[in-house]
ROMI-13204 format. One record per residue (C-alpha): x, z, y. Coordinates in Angstrom, 1 decimal. Each point is the difference from the previous one (the first is absolute). Layout:
<pts>
{pt {X, Z, Y}}
...
</pts>
This chain:
<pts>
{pt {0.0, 0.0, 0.0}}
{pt {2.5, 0.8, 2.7}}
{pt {2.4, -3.3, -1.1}}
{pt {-3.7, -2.1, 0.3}}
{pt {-0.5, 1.6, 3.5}}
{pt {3.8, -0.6, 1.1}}
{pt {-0.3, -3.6, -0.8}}
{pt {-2.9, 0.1, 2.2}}
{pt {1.3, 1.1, 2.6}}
{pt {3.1, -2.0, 0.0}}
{pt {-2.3, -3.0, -0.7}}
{pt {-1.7, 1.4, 3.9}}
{pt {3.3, 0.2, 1.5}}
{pt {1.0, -3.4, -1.1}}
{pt {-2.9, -1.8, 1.1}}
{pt {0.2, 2.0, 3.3}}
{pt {3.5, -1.5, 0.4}}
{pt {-1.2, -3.3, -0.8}}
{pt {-2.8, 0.2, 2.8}}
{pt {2.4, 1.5, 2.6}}
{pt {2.2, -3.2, -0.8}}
{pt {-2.6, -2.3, 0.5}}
{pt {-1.6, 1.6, 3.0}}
{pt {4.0, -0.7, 1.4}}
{pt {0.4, -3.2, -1.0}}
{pt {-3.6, -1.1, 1.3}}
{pt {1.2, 1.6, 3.0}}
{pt {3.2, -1.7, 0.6}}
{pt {-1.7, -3.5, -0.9}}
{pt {-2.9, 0.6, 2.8}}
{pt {1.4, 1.8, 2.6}}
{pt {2.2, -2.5, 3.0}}
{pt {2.1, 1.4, 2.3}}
{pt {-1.2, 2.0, 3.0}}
{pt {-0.8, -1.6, 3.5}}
{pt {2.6, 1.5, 2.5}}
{pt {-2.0, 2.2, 2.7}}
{pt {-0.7, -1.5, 2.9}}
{pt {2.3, 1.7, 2.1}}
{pt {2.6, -1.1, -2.5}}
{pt {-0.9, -3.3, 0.3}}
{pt {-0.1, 0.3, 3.7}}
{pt {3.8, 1.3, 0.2}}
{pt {0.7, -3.1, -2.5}}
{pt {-1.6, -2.4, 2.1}}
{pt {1.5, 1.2, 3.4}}
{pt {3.8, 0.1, -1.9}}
{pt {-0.2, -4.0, -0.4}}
{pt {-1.8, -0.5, 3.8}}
{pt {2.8, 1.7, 1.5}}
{pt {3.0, -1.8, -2.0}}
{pt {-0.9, -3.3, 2.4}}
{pt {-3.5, -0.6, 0.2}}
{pt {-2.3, -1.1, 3.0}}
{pt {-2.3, 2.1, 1.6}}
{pt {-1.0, 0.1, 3.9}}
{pt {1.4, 2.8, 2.1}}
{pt {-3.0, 2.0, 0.1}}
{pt {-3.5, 1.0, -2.2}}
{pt {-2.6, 0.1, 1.7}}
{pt {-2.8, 1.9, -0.3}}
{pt {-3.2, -1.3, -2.1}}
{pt {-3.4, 0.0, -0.5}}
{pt {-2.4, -1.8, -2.3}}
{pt {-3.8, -1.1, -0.2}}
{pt {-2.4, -1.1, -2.6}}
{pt {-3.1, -1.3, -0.2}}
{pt {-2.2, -2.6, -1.5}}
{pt {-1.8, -3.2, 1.5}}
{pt {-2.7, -2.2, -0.9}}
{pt {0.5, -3.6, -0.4}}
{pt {-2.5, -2.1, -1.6}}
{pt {-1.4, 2.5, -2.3}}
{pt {3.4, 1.0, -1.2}}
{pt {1.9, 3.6, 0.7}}
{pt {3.4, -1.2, 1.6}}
{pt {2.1, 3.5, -0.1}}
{pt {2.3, 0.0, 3.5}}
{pt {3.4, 2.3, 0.8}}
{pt {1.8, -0.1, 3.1}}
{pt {3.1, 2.1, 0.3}}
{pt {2.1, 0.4, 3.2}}
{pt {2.0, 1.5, 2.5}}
{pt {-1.7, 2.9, 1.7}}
{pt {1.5, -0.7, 3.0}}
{pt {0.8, -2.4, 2.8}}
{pt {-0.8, -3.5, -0.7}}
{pt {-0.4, -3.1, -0.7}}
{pt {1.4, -0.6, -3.3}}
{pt {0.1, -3.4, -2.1}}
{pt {-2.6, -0.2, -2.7}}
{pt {1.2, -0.2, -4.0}}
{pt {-3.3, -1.3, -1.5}}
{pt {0.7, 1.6, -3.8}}
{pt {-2.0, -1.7, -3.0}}
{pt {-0.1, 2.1, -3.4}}
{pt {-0.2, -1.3, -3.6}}
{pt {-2.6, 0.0, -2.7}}
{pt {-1.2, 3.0, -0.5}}
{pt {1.5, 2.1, 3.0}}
{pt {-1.8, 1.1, 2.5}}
{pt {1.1, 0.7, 4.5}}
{pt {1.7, 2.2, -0.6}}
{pt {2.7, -1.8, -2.6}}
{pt {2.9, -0.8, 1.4}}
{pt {0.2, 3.4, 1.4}}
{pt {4.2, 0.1, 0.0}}
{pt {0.5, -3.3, 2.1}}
{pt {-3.3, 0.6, 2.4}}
{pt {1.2, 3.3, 1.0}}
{pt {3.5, -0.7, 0.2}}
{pt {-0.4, -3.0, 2.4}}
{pt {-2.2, 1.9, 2.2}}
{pt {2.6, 2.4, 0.3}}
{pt {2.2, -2.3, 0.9}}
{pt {-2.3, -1.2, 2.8}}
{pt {-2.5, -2.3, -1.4}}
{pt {-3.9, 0.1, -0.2}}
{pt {-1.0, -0.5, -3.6}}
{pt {-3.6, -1.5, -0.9}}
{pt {-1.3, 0.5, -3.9}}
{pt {-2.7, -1.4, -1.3}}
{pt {-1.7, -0.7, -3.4}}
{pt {-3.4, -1.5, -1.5}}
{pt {-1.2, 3.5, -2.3}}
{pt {-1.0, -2.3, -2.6}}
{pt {4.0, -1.1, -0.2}}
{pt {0.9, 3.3, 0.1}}
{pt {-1.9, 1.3, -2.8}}
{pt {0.2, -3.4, -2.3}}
{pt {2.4, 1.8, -2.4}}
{pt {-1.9, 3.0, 0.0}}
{pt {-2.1, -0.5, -3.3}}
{pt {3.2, -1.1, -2.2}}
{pt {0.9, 3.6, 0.4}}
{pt {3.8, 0.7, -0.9}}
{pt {1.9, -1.3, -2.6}}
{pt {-0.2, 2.2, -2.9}}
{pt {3.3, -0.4, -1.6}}
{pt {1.8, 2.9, -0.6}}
{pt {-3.2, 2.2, 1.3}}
{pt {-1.7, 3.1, -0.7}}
{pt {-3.5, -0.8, -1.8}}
{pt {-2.3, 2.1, -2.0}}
{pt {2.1, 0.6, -3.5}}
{pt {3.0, 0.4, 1.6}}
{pt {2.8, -2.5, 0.6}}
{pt {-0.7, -3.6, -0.8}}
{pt {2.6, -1.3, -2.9}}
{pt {1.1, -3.4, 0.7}}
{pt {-2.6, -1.6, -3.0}}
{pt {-3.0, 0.9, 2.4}}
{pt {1.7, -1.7, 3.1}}
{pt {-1.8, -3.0, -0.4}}
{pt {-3.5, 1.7, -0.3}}
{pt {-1.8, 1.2, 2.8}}
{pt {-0.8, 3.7, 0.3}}
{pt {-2.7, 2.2, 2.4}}
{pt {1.9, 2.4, 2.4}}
{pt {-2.4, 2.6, 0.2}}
{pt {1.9, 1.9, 2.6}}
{pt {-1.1, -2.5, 2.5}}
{pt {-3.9, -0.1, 0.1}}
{pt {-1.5, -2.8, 1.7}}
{pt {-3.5, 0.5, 1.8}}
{pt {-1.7, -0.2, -2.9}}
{pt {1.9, 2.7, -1.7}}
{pt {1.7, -2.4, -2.2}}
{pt {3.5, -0.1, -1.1}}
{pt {1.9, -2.7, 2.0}}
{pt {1.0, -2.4, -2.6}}
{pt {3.9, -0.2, 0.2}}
{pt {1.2, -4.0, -0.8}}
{pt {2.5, -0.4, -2.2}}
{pt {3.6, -1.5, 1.7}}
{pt {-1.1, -3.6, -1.7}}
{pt {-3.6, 0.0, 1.2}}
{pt {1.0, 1.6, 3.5}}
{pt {2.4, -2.7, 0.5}}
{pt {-2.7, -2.3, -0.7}}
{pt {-2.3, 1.4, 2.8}}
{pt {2.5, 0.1, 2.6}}
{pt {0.7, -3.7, -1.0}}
{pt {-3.7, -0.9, 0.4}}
{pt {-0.5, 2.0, 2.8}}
{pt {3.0, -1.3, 1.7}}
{pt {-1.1, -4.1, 0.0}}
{pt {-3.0, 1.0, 1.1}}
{pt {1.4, 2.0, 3.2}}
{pt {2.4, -2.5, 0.7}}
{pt {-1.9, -2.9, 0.0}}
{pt {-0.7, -2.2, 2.7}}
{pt {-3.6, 1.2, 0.8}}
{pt {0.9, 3.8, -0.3}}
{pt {3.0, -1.0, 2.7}}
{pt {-2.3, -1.8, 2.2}}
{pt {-2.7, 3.3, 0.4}}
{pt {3.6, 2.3, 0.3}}
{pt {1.0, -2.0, 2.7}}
{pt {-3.1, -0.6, 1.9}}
{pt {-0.4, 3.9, -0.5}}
{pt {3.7, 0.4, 1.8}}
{pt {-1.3, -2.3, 2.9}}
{pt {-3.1, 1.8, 0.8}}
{pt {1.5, 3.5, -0.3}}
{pt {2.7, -1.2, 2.1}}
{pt {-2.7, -0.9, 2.8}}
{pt {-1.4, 3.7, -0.1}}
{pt {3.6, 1.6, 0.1}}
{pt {0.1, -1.7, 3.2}}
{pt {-3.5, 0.9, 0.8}}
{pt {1.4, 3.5, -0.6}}
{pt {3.4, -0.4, 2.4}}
{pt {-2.0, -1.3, 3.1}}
{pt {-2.3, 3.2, -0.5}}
{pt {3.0, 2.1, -0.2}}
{pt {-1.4, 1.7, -3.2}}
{pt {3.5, 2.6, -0.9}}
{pt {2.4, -1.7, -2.6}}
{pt {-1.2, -3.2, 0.8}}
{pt {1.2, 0.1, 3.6}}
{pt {3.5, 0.1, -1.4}}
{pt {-0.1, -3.4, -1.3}}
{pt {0.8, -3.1, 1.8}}
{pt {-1.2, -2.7, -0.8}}
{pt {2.6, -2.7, 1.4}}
{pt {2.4, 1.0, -2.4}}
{pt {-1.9, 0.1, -3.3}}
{pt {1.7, -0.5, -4.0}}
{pt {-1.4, -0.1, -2.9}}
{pt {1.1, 1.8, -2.9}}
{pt {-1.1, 0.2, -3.7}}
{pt {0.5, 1.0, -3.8}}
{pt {-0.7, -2.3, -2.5}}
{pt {-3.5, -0.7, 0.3}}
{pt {0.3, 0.3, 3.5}}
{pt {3.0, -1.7, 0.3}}
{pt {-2.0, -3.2, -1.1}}
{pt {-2.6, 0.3, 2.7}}
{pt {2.7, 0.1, 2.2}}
{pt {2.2, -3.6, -0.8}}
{pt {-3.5, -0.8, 0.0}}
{pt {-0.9, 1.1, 3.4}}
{pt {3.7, -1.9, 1.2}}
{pt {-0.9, -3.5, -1.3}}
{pt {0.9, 0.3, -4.3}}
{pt {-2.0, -3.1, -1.5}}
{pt {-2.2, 1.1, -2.7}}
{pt {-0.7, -3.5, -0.3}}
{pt {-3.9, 0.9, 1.2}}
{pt {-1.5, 1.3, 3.6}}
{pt {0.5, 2.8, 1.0}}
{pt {-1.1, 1.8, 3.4}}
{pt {2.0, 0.2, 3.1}}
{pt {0.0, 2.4, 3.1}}
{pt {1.4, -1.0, 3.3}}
{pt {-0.8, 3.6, 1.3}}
{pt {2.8, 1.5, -2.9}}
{pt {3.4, -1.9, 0.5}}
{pt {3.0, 2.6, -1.0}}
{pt {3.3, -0.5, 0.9}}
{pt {1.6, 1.3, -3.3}}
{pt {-1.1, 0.4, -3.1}}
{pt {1.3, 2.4, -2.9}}
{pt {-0.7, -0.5, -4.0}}
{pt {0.5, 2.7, -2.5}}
{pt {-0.1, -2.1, -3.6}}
{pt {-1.4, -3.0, 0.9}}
{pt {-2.9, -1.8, -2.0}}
{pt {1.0, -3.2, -1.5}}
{pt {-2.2, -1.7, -2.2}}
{pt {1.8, -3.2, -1.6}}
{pt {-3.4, -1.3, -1.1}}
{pt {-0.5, -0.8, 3.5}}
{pt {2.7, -2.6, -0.1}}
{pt {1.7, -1.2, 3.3}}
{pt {2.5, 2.9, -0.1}}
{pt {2.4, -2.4, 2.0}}
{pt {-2.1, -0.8, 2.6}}
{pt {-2.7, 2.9, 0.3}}
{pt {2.2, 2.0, 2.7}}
{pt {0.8, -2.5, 2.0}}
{pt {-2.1, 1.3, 2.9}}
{pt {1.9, 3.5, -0.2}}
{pt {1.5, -0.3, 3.1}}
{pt {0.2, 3.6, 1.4}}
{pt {2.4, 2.4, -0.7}}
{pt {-0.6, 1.5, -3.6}}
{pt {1.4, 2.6, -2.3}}
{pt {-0.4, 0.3, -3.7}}
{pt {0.3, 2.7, -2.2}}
{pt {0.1, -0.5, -3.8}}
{pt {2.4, 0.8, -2.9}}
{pt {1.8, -1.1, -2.9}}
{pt {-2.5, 0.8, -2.5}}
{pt {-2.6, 0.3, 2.6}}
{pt {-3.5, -0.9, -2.6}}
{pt {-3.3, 0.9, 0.8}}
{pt {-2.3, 1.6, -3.1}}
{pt {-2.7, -3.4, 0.7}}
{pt {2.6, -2.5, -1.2}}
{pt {-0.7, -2.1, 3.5}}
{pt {3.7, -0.1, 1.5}}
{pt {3.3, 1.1, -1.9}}
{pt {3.3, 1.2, 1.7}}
{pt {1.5, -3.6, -0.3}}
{pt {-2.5, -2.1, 2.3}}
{pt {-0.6, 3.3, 3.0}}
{pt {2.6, -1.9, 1.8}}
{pt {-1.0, -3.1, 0.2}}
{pt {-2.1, 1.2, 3.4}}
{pt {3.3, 0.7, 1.1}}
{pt {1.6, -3.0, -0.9}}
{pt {-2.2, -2.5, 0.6}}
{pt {-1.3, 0.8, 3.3}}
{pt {2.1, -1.6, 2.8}}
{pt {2.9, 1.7, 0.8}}
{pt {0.5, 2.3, 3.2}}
{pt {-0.1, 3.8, 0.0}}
{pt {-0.9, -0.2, -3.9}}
{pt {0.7, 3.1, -1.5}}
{pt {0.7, 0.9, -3.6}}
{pt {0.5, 3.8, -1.3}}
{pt {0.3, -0.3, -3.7}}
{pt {0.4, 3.3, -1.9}}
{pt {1.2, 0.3, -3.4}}
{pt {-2.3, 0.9, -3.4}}
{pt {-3.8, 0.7, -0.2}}
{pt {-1.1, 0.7, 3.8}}
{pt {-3.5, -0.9, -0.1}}
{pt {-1.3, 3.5, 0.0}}
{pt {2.6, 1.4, 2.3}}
{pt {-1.3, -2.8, 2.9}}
{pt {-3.2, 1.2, 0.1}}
{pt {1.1, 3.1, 1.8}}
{pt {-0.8, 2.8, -1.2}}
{pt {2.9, 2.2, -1.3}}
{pt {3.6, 1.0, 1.2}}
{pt {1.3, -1.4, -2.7}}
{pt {0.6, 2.7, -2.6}}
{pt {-3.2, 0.0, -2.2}}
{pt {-0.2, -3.6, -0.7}}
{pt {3.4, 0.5, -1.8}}
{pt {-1.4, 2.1, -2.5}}
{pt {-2.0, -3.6, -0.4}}
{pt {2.3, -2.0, -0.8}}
{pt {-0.5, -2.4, -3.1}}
{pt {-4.0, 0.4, 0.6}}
{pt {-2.4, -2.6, 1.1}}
{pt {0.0, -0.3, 3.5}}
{pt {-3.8, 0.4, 0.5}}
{pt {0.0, 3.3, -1.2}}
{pt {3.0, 1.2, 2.1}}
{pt {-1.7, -1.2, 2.8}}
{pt {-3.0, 1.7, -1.0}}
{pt {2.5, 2.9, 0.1}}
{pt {1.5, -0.8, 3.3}}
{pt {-3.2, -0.7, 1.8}}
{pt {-1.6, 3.4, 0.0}}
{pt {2.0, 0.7, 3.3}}
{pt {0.8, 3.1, -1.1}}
{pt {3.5, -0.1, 0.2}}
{pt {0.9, -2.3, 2.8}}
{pt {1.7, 0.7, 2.9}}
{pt {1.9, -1.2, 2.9}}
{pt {3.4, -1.4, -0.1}}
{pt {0.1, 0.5, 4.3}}
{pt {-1.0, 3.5, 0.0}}
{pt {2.3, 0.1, -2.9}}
{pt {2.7, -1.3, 1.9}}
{pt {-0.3, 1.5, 3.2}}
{pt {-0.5, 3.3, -1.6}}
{pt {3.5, -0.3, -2.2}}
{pt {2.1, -2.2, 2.0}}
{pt {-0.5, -3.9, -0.3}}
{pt {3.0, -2.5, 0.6}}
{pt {-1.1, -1.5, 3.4}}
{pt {-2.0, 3.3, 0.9}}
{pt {0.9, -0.6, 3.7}}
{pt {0.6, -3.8, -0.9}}
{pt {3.4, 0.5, -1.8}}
{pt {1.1, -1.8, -3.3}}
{pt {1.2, 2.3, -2.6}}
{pt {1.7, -2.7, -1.6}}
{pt {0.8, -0.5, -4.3}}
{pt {2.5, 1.3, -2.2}}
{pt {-2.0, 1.0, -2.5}}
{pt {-2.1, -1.4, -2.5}}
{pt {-3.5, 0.0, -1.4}}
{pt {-0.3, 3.3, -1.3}}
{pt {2.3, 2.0, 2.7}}
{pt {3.3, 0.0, -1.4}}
{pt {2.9, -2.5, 0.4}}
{pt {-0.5, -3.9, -1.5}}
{pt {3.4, 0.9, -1.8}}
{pt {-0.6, 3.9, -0.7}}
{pt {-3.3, 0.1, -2.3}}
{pt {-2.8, 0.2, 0.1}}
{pt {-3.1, 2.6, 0.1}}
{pt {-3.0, -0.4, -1.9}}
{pt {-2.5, -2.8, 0.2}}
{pt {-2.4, 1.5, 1.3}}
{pt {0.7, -0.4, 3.1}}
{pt {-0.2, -3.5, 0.3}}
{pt {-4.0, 0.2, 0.5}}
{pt {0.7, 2.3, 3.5}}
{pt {2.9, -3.1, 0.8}}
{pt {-2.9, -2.5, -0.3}}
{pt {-2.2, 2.0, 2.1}}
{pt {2.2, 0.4, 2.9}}
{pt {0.5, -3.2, -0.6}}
{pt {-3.7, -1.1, 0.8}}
{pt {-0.1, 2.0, 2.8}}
{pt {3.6, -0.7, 1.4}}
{pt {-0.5, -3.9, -0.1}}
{pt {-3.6, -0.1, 1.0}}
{pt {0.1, 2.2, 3.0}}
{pt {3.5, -2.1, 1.5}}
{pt {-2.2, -2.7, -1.0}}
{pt {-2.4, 0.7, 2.2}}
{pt {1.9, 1.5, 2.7}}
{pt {2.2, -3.5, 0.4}}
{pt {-3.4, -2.1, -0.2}}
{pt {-2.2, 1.8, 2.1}}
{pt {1.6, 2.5, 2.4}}
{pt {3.3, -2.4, 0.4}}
{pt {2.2, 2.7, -1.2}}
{pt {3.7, -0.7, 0.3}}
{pt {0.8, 2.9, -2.3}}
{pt {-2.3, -0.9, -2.8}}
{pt {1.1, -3.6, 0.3}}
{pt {3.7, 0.8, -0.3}}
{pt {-0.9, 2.2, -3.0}}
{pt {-2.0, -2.5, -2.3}}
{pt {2.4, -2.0, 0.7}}
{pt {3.4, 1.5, 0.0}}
{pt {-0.9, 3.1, -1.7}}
{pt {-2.8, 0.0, -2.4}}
{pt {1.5, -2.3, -2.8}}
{pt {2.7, 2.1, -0.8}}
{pt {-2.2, 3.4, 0.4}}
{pt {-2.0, -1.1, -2.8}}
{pt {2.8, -0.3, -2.6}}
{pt {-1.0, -0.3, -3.6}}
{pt {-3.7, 1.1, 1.3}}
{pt {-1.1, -3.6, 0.9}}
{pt {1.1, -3.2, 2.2}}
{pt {-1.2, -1.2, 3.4}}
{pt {0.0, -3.5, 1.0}}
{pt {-0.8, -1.8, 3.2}}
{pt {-1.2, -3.9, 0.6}}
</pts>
């Protein structure tokens, strides 16, 4: 009796041993590294700013506004951020992507109106919220059951932590059928009817943001109007070649009240299927910069890395800019993080660390940044380059990788605000930096190149 009740009890202990190894090993499989803080990311970020990045002498105080208009039965949702104080300031006109709302963006809007510029947001709600019934990708979540092995990954599967109003489950799409969606989704957004209401949307809101200025309504008396450019992310980024003359090969509508001066593209939308890619930006005339990458692929299978470009190229030459950062960027543009969380998202699709990066919940802002640690031209001085990407010498090692996404960031924000500072306030500064200056700054981060 007491050898029968040994054995069971050894039998116990080894079975507990066996569950305590699994429970570890299921652990080590699940878990990813941890997100760096925010004030972490924060030092990070202001580290690479001050090794020789671009930012304007002074941060100005903000303030932002939203609201939502009425046009034609649809909710248009509106954001204006912009200096609190003195006044006017030239108007960035910022277009999100599929599936963000006004407020996206959130890193670049703020940081160009501290840097002196009024920015103007705006998106249809119904864009907004298009992505909003795939709910997230489920790979490698949490569902009822416990951890999903990868022989369900191609099954779909009801989240029933996330209720919808009905008080069901939100069904979570597998990483096939979710790719699926976002490719459907995606032609439909970026046809040529969806582009026409977008842009006849942009011209009428445009006409009550002026509306707004001669009333002197606050924010929007900050703006001025002479000096207007258009900025957008991917989906937004096609309305705007659209709004500077890109031939979609079909009619599109015109405004002669909205004529920028510049225009700025964060992963431009090109669509071979349209054909004409030689001749479509011909009538690109104005001073543009484009922002892409080297594997810079959007989740809807529309434009790749290797044809973003082509805007760039193609369009005549004459203060044609470039910035081409190195691996997946597509997320990182839509500006939303400091750089250190999406990182940890390396290897994923880029739709779902976007999704990631979109929540605005850990952006920030590389001038307040800057200002508040010490940036290389703080005062408008150059802090010139001795070292590479990741801090320490070219010759003397390197650090860790992960700081290559807080590099690209500054980048963004470094090229993009000189870009703008040269185009539209004639800065002799920011033109000697882009030009002299930035190049070599960006190292192993990503190349610039002017037409």
């Amino acid at each position: 009796m007491l050898q029968f009740f040994t054995f069971r009890v050894s039998n116990l202990g080894l079975n507990l041993i066996i569950l305590a190894m699994w429970l570890v090993l299921v652990a080590g499989c699940s878990s990813r590294p941890k997100i760096p803080g925010l004030e972490e990311q924060t030092e990070k970020l202001a580290t690479v700013m001050e090794k020789g990045g671009y930012a304007p002498s002074n941060a100005l105080q903000i303030a932002s506004g939203k609201d939502v208009w009425m046009y034609e039965g649809s909710e248009l949702e509106v954001m204006m951020t912009a200096p609190t104080a003195g006044g006017p300031y030239p108007l960035i006109i910022y277009l999100p992507s599929l599936g963000e709302n006004a407020e996206a963006g959130r890193l670049w809007r703020e940081t160009w109106a501290k840097a002196g510029y009024a920015v103007f947001s705006m998106q249809a709600l119904a864009i907004g919220q298009a992505l909003k019934e795939l709910g997230p990708e489920r790979s490698g979540s949490k569902v009822k059951g416990g951890w999903l092995s990868s022989d369900e990954e191609d099954e779909d599967a009801v989240d029933e932590s996330h209720n919808d109003k009905r008080g069901e489950g939100v069904r979570k799409h597998s990483k096939s059928g979710r790719s699926s969606e976002l490719r459907y989704l995606g032609h439909e957004y970026f046809a040529a009817d969806a582009l026409k209401k977008r842009m006849e949307q942009l011209f009428w809101a445009y006409q009550q943001l002026k509306i707004r200025i001669g009333l002197g309504v606050p924010l929007y008396a900050a703006a001025d109007v002479s000096k207007v450019v258009l900025a957008g992310y991917d989906l937004g980024a096609q309305t705007v070649t659209a709004v500077l003359g890109e031939d979609f090969m079909t009619k599109l509508p015109s405004s002669s009240e909205l004529q920028p001066l510049a225009a700025l593209v964060l992963s431009p939308s090109i669509d071979l299927a349209e054909g004409n890619v030689h001749k479509r930006f011909q009538k690109l005339q104005l001073p543009l910069l484009v922002i892409t990458g080297s594997e810079d692929n959007d989740p809807y299978a529309i434009s790749s890395a290797s044809v973003r470009a082509a805007v760039w190229e193609f369009s005549p030459p004459g203060g044609k800019y470039l910035l081409s950062l190195t691996g997946n960027v597509h997320p990182l543009l839509a500006g939303a993080n400091l750089g250190g969380g999406l990182i940890m998202d390396a290897g994923r699709d880029g739709d779902d660390a976007a999704d990631k990066s979109r929540d605005g919940k850990r952006g920030g802002n590389l001038l307040e940044l800057t200002n508040q640690y010490g940036g290389a031209n703080s005062g408008r001085r150059h802090g010139g380059n001795s070292e590479g990407l990741f801090g320490g010498s070219k010759d003397g090692g390197e650090r860790k990788n992960s700081d290559l996404g807080y590099k690209q960031v500054a980048a963004v924000y470094s090229i993009s605000a000189a870009f703008l500072d040269a185009v539209v306030k004639n800065d002799e500064f920011a033109k000697f930096w882009i030009k002299d200056k930035a190049g070599d700054w960006l190292d192993r981060a990503g190349s610039l190149k002017i037409r």
